[in-house]
N, C-alpha and C positions, 0 to 999 in steps of 0.2 A: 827764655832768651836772656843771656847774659852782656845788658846796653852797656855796662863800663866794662867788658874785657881789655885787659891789659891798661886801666887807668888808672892814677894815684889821687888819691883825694885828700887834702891837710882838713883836718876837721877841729877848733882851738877850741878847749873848754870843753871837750868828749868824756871826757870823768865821771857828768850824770846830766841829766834834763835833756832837754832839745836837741844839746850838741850830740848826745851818748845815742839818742832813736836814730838820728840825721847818720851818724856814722856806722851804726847797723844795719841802716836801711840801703847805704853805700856799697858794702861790703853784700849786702843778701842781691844787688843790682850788677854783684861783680868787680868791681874795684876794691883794690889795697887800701889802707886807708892810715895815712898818718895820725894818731890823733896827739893833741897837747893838753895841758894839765897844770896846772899851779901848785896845788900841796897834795892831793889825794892823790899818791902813790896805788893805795891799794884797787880803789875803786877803777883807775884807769887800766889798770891788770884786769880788774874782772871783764871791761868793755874788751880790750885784747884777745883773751879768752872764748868770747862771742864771735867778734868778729874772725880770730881763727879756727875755731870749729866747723865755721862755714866755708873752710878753704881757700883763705883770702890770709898776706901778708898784712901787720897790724903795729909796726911799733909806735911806742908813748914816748912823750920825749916832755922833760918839766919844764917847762916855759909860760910863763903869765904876759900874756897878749897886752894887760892892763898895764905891765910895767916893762916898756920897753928896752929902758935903757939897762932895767936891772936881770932882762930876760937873757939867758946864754945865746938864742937866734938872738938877740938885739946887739949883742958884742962882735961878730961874727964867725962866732965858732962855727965848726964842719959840722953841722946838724946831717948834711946827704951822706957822710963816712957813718954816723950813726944809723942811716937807713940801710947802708950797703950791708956793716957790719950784722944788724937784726935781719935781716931779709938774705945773705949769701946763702949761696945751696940752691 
């Protein structure tokens, strides 16, 4: 049974450790799952990858939770147009 059909889950720091189980565990429970990332481009592709294989929406978006002010969410860019754009169709 799928408990998060049709929910969105922001998951910060999904790259690798805790955040990266927490966000596949998300996605294997049914929900899309945003996640965020500071420098590890690569590494947050491969979590992507995971959680799209499983049938579940995934975009990465670089944002350091740590540095608010220096973070693109912290400026107020259109972070949800980044979601629409990865996820149309």
């Amino acid at each position: 049974m799928s408990t998060l059909k049709d929910k969105v889950a922001l998951v910060t720091g999904a790259s690798r450790g805790i955040a990266a189980a927490i966000a596949k565990r998300l996605a294997a429970d049914g929900a899309d799952v945003v996640i965020t990332y500071a420098k590890d481009a690569k590494a947050a592709e491969a979590i992507v990858k995971v959680i799209e294989s499983r049938g579940r929406k995934a975009p990465a978006i670089r944002a350091d939770a740590a540095d608010f002010q220096g973070s693109p969410v912290g400026r107020g860019t259109n972070s949800k147009g980044a979601w629409e754009d990865r996820c149309a169709g």
